[in-house]
C-alpha positions, 0 to 999 in steps of 0.5 A: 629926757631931752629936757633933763639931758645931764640927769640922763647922761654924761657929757655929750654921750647918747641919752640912758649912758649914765653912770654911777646909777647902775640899779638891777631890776629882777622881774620873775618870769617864771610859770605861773606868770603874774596876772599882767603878763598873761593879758592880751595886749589892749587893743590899739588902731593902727595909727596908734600902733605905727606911733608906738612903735615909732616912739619904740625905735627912737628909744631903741635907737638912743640906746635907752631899751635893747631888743632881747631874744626869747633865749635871754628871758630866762636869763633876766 
């Protein structure tokens, strides 16, 4: 995203503020919830896990993914 900044965001505005780009993504997660959200997750060392969820934070930081509670996925 770094390396395609003005295709991420406008000007000097955080990485993922674009717009005129606005898409909507419906994902149904409703009962009986398809096959690849009922899989365990894959198991990972921690070393792996502690740099996943580095990189996680950094996107979460950029504004680029939200934290969402259990209450907003019926929403979605």
């Amino acid at each position: 995203m770094r390396k395609n900044r003005p295709d991420f965001s406008i000007g000097e505005e955080h990485l993922g503020n674009t717009r005129d780009h606005d898409r909507e993504l419906y994902i149904d997660l409703e009962r009986p919830y398809p096959p690849m959200f009922r899989r365990p997750p894959y198991p990972e060392s921690l070393e792996n896990r502690r740099e996943i969820e580095k990189h996680v934070n950094e996107i979460l930081d950029m504004d680029v993914i939200r934290k969402i509670g259990h209450k907003e996925m019926g929403c979605v």
